[in-house]
N, C-alpha and C positions, 0 to 999 in steps of 0.2 A: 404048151402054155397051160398048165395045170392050174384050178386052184381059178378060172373064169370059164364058168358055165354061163352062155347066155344064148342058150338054140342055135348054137352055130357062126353068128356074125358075130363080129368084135368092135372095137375102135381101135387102130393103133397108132401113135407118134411113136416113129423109131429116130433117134439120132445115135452119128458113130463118128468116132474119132479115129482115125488112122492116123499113127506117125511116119511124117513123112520126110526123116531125119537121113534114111537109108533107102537107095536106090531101090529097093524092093518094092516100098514104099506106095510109090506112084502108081504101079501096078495091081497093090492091096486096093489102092481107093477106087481103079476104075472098075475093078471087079465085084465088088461093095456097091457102088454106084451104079452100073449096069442091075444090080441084082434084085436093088432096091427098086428101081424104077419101074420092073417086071410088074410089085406088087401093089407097089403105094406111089401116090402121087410126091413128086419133089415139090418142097414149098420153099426150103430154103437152104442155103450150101450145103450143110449136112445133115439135115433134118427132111423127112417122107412122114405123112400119115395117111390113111386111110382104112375100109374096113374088109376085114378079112374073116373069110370062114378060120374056121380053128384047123382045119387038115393045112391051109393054104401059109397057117402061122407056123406050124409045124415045119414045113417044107422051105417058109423063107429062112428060118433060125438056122438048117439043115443047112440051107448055100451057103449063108454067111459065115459059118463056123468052121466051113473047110476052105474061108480066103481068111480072116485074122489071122493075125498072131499074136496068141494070149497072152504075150508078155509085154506086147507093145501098141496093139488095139485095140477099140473098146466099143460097142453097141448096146445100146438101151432101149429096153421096149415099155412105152407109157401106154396101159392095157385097162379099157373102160368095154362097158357094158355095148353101150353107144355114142354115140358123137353126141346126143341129144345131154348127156350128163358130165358134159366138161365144158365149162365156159374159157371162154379163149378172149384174151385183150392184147391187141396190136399197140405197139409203141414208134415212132418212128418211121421210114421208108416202108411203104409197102411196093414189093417192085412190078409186079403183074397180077392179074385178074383170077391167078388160081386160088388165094385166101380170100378174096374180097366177098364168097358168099359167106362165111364166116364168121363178119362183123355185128 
């Protein structure tokens, strides 16, 4: 994660898109989804955030990149300072109590 110095902690929204076109597939997203959940909270089908030291950011990008397949998955990491410097606006369903401090 080059390129955010902030002593260490982060903020991160990761969301990832797995196709799940081919039998392979199915097995991309649980190992993706397992992987993620290690580090950041699940808030919503395929979207996790939370905050992470930078060695632990390192080491999730690490798992991730050896379950993708770069031609047909995709993962995005939305990288702040801290939570404190990104405002968040719910629209719609909220389904349970894990975003609700966030309003």
């Amino acid at each position: 994660m080059k390129g955010l110095k902030c002593g260490g902690d982060m903020y991160v929204i990761l969301v990832y898109d797995i196709n799940l076109e081919e039998k392979e597939g199915s097995k991309v997203l649980k190992k993706v989804f397992k992987t993620c959940k290690r580090y950041l909270v699940h808030i919503q089908n395929s979207v996790f955030e939370g905050e992470l030291l930078e060695s632990q950011a390192i080491k999730l990008k690490a798992e991730l990149d050896q379950y993708i397949r770069k031609d047909k998955d995709s993962i995005i990491l939305f990288k702040s300072r801290s939570q404190k410097w990104l405002e968040k606006e719910f629209l719609g369903k909220i389904e349970d109590e894990k975003t609700s401090n966030f309003l």
